[in-house]
PDB file of N, CA, C and O in Angstrom:
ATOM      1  N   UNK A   1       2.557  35.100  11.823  1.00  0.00           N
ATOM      2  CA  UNK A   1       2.748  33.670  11.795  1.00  0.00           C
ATOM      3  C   UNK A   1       2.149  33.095  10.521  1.00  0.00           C
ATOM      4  O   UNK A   1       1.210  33.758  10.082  1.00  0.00           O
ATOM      5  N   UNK A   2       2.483  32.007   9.827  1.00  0.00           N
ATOM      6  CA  UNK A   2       2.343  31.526   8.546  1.00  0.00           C
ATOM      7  C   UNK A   2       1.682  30.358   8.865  1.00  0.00           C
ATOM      8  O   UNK A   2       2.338  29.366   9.184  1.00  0.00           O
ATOM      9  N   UNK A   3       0.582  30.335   8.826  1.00  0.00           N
ATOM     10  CA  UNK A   3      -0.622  29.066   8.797  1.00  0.00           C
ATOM     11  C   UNK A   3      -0.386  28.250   7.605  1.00  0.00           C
ATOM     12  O   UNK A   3      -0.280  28.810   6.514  1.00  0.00           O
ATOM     13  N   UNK A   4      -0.282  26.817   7.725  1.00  0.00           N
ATOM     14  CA  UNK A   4      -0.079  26.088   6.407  1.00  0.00           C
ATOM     15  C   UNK A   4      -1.459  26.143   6.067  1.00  0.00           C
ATOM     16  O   UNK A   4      -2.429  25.872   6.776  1.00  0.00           O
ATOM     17  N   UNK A   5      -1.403  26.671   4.457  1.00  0.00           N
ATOM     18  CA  UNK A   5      -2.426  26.119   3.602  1.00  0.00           C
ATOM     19  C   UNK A   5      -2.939  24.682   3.221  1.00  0.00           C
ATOM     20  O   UNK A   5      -2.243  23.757   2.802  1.00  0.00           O
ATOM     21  N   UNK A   6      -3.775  24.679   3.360  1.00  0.00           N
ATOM     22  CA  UNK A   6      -4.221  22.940   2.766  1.00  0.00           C
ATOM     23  C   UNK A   6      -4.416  23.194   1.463  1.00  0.00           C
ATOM     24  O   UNK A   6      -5.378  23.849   1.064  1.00  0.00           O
ATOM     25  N   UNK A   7      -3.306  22.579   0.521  1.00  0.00           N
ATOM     26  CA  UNK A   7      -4.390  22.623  -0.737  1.00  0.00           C
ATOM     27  C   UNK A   7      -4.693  21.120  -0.916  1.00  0.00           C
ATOM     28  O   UNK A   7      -4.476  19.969  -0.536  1.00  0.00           O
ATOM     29  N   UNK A   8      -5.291  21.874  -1.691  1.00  0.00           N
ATOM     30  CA  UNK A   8      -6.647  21.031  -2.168  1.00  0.00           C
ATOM     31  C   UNK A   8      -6.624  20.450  -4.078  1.00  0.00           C
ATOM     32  O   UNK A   8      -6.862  21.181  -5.040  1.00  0.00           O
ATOM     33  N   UNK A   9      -6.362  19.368  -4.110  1.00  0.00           N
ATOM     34  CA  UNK A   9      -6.304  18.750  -5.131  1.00  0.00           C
ATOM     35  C   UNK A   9      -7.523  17.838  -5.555  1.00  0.00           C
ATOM     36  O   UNK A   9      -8.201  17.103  -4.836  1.00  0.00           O
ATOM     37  N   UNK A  10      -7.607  18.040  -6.696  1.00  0.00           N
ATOM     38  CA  UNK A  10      -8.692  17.265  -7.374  1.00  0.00           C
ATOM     39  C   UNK A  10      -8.414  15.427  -7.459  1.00  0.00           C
ATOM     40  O   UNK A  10      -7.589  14.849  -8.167  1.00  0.00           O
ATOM     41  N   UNK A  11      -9.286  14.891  -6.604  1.00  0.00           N
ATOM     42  CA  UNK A  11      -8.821  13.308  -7.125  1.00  0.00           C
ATOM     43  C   UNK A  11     -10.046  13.137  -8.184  1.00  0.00           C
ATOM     44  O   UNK A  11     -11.179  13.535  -8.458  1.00  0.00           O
ATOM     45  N   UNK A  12      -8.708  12.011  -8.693  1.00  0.00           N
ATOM     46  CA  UNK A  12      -9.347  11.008  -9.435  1.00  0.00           C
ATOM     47  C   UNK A  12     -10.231  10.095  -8.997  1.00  0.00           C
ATOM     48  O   UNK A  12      -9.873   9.671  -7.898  1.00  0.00           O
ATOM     49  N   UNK A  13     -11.471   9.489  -9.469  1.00  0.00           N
ATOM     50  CA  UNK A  13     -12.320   8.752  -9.055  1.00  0.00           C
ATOM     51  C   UNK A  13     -11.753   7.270  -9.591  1.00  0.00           C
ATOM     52  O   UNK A  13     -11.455   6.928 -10.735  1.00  0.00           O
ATOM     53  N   UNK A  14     -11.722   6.610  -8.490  1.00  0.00           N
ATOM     54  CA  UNK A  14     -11.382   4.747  -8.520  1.00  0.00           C
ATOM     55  C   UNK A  14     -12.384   4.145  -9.352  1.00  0.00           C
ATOM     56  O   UNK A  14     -12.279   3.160 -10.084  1.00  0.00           O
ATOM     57  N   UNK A  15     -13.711   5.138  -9.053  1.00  0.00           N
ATOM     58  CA  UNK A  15     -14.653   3.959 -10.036  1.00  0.00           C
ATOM     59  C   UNK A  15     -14.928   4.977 -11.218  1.00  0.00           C
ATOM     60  O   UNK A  15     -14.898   6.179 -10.955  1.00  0.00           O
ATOM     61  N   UNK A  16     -15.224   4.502 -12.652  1.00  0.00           N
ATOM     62  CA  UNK A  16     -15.303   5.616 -13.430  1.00  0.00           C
ATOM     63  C   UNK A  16     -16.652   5.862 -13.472  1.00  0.00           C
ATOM     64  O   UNK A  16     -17.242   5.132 -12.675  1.00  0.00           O
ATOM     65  N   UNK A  17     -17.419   6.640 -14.118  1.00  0.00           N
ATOM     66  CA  UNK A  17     -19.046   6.920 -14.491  1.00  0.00           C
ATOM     67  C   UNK A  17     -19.500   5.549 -14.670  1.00  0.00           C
ATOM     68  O   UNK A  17     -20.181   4.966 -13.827  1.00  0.00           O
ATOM     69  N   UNK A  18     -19.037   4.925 -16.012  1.00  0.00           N
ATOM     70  CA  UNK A  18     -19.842   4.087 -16.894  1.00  0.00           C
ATOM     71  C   UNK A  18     -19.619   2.724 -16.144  1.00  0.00           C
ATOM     72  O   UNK A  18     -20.391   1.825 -16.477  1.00  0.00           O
ATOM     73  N   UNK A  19     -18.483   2.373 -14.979  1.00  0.00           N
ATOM     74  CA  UNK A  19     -18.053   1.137 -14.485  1.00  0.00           C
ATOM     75  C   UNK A  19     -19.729   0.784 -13.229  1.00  0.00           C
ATOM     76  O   UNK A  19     -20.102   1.514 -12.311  1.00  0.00           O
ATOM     77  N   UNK A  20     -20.309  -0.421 -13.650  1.00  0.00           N
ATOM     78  CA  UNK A  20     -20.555  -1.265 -11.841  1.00  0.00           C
ATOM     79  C   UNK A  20     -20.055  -1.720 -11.558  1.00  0.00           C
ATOM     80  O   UNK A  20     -19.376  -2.395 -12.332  1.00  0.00           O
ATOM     81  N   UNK A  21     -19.877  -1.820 -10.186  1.00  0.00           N
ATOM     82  CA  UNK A  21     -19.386  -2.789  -9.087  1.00  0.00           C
ATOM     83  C   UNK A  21     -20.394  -4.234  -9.417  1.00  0.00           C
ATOM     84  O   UNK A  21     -21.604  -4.313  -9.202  1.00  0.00           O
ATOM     85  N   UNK A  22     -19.785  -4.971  -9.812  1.00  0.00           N
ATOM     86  CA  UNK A  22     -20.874  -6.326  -9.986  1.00  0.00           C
ATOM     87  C   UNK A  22     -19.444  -8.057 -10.059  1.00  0.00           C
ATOM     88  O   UNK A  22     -18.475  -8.152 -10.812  1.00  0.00           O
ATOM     89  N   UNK A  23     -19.709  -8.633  -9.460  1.00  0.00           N
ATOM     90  CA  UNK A  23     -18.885  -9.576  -9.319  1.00  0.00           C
ATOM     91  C   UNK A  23     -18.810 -10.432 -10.895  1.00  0.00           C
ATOM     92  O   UNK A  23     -18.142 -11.451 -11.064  1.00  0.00           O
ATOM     93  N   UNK A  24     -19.529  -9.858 -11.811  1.00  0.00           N
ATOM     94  CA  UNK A  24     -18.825 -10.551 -12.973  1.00  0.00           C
ATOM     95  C   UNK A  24     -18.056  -9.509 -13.999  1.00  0.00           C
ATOM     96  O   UNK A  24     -17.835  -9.761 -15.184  1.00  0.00           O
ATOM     97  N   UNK A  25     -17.699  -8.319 -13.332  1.00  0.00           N
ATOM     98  CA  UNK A  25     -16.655  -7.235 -13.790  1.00  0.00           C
ATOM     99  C   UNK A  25     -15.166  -7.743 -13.317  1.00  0.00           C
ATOM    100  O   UNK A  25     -14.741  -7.014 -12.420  1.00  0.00           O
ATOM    101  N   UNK A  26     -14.324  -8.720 -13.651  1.00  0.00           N
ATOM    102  CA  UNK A  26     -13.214  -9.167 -13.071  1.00  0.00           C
ATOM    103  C   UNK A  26     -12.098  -8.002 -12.790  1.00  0.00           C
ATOM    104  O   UNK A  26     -11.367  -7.656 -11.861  1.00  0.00           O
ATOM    105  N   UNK A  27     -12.464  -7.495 -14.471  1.00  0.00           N
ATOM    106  CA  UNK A  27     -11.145  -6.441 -14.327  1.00  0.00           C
ATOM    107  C   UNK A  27     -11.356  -5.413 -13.508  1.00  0.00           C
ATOM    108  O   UNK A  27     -10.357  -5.223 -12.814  1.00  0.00           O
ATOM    109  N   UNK A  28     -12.075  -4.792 -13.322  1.00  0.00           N
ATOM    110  CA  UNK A  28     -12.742  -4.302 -11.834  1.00  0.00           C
ATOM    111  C   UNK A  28     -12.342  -4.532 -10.469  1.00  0.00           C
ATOM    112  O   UNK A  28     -12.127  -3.701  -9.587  1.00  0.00           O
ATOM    113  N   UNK A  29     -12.276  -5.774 -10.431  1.00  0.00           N
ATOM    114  CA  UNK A  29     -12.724  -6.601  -9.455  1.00  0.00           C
ATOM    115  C   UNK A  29     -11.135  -6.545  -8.685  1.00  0.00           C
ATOM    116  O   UNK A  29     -11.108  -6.278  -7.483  1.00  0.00           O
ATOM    117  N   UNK A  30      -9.998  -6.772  -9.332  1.00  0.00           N
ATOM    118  CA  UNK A  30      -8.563  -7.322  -9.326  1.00  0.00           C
ATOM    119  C   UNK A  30      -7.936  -6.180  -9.745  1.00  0.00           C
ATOM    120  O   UNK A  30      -6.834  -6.472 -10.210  1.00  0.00           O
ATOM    121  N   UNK A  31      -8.250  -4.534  -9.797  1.00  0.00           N
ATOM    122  CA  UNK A  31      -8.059  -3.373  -9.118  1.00  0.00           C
ATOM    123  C   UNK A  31      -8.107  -3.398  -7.846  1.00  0.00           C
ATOM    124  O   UNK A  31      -7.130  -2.868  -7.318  1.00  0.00           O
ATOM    125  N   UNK A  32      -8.599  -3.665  -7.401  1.00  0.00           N
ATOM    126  CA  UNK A  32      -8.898  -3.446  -6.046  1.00  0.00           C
ATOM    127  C   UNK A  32      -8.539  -4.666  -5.176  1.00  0.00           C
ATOM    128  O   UNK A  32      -8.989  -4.851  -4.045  1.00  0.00           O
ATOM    129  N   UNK A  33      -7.538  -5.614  -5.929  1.00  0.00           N
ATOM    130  CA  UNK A  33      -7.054  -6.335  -4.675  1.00  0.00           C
ATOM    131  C   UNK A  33      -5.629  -6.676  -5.067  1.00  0.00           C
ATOM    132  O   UNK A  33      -5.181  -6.571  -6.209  1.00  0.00           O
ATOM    133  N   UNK A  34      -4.753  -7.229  -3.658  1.00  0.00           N
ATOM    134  CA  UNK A  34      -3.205  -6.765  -3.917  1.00  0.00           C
ATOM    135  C   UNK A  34      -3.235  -7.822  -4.484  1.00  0.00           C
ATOM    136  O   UNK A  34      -4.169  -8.431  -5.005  1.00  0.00           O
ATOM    137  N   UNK A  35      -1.128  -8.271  -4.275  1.00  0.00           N
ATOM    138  CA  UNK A  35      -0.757  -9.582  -5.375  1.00  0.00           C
ATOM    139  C   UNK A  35      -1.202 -10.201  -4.811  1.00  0.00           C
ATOM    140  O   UNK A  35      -2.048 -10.932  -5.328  1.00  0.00           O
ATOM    141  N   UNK A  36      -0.926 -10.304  -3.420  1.00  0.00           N
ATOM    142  CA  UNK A  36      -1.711 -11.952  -2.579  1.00  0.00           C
ATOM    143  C   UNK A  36      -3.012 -12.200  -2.518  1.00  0.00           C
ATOM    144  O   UNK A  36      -3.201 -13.370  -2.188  1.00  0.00           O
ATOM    145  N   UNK A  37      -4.129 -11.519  -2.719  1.00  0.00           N
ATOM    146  CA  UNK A  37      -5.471 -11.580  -3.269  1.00  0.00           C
ATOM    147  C   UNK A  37      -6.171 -10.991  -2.513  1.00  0.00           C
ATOM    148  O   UNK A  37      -7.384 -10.868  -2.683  1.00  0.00           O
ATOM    149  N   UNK A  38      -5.182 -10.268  -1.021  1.00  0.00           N
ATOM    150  CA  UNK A  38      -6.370  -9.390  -0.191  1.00  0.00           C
ATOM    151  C   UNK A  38      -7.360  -8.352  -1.044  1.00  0.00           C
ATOM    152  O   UNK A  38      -7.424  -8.114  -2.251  1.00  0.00           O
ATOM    153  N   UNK A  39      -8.045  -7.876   0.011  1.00  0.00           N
ATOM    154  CA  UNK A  39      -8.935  -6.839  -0.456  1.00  0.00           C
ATOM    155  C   UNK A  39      -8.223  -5.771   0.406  1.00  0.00           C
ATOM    156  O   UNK A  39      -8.181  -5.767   1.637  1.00  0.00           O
ATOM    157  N   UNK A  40      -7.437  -4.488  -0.781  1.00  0.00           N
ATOM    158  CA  UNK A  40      -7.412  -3.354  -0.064  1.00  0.00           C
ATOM    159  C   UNK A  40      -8.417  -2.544   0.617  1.00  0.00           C
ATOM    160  O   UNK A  40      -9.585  -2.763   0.298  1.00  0.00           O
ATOM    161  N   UNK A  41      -8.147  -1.518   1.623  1.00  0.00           N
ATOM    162  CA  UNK A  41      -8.691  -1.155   2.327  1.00  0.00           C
ATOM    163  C   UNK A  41      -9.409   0.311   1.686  1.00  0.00           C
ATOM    164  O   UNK A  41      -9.261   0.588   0.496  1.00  0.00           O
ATOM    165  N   UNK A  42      -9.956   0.929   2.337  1.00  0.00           N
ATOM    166  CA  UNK A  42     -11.255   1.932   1.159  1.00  0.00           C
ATOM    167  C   UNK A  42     -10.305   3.548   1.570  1.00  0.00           C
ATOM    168  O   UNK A  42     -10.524   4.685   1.150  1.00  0.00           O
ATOM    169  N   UNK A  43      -9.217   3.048   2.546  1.00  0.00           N
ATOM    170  CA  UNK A  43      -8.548   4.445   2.198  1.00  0.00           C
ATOM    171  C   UNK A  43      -7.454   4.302   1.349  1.00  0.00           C
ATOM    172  O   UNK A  43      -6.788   5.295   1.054  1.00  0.00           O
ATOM    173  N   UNK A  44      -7.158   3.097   0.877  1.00  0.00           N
ATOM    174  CA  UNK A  44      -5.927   2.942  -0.468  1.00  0.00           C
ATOM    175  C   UNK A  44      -6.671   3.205  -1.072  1.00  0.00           C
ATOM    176  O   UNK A  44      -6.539   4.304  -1.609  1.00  0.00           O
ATOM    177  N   UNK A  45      -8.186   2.236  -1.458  1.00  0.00           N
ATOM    178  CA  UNK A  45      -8.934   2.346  -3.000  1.00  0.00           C
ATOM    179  C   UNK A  45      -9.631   3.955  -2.626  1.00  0.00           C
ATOM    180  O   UNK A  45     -10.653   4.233  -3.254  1.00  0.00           O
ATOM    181  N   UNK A  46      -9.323   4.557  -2.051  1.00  0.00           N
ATOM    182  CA  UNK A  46     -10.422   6.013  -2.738  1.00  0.00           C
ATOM    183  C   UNK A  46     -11.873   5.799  -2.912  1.00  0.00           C
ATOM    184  O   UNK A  46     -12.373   6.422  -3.849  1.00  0.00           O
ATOM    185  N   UNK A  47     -12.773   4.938  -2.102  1.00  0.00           N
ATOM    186  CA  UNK A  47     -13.885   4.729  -2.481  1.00  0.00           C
ATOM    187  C   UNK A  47     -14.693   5.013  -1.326  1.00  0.00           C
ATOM    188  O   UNK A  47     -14.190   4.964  -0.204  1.00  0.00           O
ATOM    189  N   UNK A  48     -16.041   5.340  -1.524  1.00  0.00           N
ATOM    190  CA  UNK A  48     -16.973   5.560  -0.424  1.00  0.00           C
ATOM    191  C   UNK A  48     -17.313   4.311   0.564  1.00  0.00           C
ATOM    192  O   UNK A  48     -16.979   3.213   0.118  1.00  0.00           O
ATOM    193  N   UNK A  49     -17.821   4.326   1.614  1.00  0.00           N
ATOM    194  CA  UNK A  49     -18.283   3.441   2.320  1.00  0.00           C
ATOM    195  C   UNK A  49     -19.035   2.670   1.994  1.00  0.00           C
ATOM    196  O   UNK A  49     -18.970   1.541   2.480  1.00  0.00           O
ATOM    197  N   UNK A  50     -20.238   3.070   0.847  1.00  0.00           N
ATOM    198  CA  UNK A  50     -21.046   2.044   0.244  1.00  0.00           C
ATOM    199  C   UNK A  50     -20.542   1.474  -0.763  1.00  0.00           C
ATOM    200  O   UNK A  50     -20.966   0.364  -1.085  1.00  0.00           O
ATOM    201  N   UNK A  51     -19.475   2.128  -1.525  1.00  0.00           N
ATOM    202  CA  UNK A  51     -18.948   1.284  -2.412  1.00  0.00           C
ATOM    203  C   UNK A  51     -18.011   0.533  -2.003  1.00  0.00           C
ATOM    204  O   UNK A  51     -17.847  -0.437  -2.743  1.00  0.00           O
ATOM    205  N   UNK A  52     -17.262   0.585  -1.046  1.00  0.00           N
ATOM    206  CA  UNK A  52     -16.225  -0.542  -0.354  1.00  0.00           C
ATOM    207  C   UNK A  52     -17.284  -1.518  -0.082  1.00  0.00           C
ATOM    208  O   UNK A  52     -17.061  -2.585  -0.653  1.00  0.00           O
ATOM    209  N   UNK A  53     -18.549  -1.496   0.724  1.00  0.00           N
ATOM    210  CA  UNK A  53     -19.295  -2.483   0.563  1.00  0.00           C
ATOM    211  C   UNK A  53     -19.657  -3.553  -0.116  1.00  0.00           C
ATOM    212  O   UNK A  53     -19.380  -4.748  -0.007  1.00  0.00           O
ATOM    213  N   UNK A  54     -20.597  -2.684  -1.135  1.00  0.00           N
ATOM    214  CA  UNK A  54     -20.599  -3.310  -2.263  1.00  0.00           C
ATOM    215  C   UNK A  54     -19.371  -3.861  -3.437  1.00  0.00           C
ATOM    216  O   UNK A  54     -19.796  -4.608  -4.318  1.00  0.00           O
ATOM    217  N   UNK A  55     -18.038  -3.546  -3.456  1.00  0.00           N
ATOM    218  CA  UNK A  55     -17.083  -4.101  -3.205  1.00  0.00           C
ATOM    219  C   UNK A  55     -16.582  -5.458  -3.181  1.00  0.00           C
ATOM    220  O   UNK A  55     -16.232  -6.200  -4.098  1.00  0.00           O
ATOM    221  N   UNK A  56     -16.631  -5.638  -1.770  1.00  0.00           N
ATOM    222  CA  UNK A  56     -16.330  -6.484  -0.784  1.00  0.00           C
ATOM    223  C   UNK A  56     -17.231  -7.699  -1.362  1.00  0.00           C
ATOM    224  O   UNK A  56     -16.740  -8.571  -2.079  1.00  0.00           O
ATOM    225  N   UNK A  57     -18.743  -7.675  -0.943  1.00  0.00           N
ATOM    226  CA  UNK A  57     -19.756  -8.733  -1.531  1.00  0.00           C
ATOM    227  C   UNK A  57     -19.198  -9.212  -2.954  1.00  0.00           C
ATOM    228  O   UNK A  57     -18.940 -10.383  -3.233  1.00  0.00           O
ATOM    229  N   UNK A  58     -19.048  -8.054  -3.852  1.00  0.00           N
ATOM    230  CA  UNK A  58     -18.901  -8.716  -5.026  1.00  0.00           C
ATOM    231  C   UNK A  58     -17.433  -9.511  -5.042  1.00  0.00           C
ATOM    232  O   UNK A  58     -17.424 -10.606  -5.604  1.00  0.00           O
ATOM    233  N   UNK A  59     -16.573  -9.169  -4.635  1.00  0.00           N
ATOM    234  CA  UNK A  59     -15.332  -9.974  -4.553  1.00  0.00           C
ATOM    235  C   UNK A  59     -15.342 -10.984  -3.751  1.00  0.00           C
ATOM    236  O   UNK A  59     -14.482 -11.860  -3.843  1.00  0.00           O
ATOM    237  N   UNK A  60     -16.258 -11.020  -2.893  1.00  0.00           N
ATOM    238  CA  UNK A  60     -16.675 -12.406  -1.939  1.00  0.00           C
ATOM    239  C   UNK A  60     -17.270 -13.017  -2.791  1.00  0.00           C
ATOM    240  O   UNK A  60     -17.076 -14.227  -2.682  1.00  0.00           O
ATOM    241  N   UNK A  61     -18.182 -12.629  -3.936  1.00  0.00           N
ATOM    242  CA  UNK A  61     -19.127 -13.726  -4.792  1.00  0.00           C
ATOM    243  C   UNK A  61     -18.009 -14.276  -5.770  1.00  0.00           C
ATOM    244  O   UNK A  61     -17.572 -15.427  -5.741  1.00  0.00           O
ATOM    245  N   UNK A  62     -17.575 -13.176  -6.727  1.00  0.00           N
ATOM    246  CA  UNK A  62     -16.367 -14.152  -7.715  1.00  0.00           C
ATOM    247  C   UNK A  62     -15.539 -15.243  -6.794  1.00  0.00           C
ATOM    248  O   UNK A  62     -15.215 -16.368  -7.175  1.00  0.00           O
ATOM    249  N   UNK A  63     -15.298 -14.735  -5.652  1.00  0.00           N
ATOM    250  CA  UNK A  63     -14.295 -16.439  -4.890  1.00  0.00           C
ATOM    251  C   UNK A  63     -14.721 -17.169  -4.283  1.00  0.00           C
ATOM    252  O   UNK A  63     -14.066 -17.849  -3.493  1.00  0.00           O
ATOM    253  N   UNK A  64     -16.729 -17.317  -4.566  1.00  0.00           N
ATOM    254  CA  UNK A  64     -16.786 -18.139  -4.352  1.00  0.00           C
ATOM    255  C   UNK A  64     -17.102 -19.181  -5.530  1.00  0.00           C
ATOM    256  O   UNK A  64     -16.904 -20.393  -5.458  1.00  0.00           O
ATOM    257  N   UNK A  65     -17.718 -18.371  -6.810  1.00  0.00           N
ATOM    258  CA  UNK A  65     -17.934 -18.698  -8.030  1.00  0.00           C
ATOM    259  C   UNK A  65     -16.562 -19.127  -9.012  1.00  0.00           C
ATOM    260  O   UNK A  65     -16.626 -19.468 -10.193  1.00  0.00           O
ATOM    261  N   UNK A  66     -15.402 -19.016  -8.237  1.00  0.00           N
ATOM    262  CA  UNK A  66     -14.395 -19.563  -8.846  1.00  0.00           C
ATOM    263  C   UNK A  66     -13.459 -18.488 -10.120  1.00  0.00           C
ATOM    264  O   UNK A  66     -12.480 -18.715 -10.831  1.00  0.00           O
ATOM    265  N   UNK A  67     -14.271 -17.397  -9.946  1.00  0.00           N
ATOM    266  CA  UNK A  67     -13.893 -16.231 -10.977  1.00  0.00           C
ATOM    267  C   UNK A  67     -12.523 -15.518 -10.390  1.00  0.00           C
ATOM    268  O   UNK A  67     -11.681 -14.940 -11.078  1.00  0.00           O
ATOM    269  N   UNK A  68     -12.495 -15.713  -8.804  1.00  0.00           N
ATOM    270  CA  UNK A  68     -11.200 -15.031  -8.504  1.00  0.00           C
ATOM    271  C   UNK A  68     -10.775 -15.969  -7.685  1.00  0.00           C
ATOM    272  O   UNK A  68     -11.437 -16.772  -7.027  1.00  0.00           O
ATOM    273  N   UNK A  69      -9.179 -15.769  -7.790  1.00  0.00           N
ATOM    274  CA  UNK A  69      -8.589 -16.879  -6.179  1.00  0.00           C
ATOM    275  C   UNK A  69      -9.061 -16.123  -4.888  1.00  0.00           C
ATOM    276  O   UNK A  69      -9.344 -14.925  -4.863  1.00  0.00           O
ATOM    277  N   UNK A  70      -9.097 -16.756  -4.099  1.00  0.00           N
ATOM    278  CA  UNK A  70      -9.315 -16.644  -2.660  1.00  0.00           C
ATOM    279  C   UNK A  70      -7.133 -16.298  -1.967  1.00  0.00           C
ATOM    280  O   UNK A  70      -7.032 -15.627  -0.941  1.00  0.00           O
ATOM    281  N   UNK A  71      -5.895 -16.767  -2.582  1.00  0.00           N
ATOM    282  CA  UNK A  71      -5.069 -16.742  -2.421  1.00  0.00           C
ATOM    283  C   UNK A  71      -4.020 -16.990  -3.563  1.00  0.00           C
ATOM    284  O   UNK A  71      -3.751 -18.119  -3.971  1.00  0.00           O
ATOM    285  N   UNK A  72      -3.548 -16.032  -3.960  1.00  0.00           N
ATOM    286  CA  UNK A  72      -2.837 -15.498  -4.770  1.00  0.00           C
ATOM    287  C   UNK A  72      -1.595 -16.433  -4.635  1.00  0.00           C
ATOM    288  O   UNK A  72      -1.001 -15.367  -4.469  1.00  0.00           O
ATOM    289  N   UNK A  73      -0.563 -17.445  -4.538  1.00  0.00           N
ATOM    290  CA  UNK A  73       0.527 -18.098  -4.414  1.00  0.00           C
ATOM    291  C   UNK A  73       1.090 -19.012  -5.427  1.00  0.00           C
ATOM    292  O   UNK A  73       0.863 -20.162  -5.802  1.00  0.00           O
ATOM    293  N   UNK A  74       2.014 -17.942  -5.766  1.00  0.00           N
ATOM    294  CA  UNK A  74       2.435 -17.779  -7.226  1.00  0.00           C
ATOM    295  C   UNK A  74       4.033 -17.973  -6.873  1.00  0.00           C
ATOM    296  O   UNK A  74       4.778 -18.431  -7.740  1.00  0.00           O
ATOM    297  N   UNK A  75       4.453 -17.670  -5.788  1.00  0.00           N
ATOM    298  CA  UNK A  75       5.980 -17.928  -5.135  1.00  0.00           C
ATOM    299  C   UNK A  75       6.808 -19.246  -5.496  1.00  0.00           C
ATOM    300  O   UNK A  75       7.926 -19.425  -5.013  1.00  0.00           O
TER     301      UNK A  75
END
């Protein structure tokens, strides 16, 4: 009988070495969210649990600091 192999591929990392997560990184920031301004979820973005966290806060601080929309409606 022929057991499927899992392979195993190398991902790419969402965040690079030299990048923080910090809410005045925009371009950062608007990776990680769709056209309508949600926040994707941490199994689209490829990111750990603490970094979806930390994440999240920082994209909650730019909308509230006016750095990002809260709703994307551009239609």
């Amino acid at each position: 009988m022929n057991k499927s192999i899992k392979m195993s591929r190398k991902r790419i990392p969402a965040i690079r070495s030299g990048e923080f997560i910090d809410y005045k990184n925009i371009s950062l920031l608007r990776r990680f969210t769709s056209e309508q301004g949600k926040i994707l979820s941490r199994r689209i973005n490829r990111l750990t649990s603490k970094q979806q966290r930390l994440l999240t806060i920082a994209i909650k601080r730019a909308r509230v600091l006016s750095l990002l929309p809260f709703l994307n409606n551009e239609n």
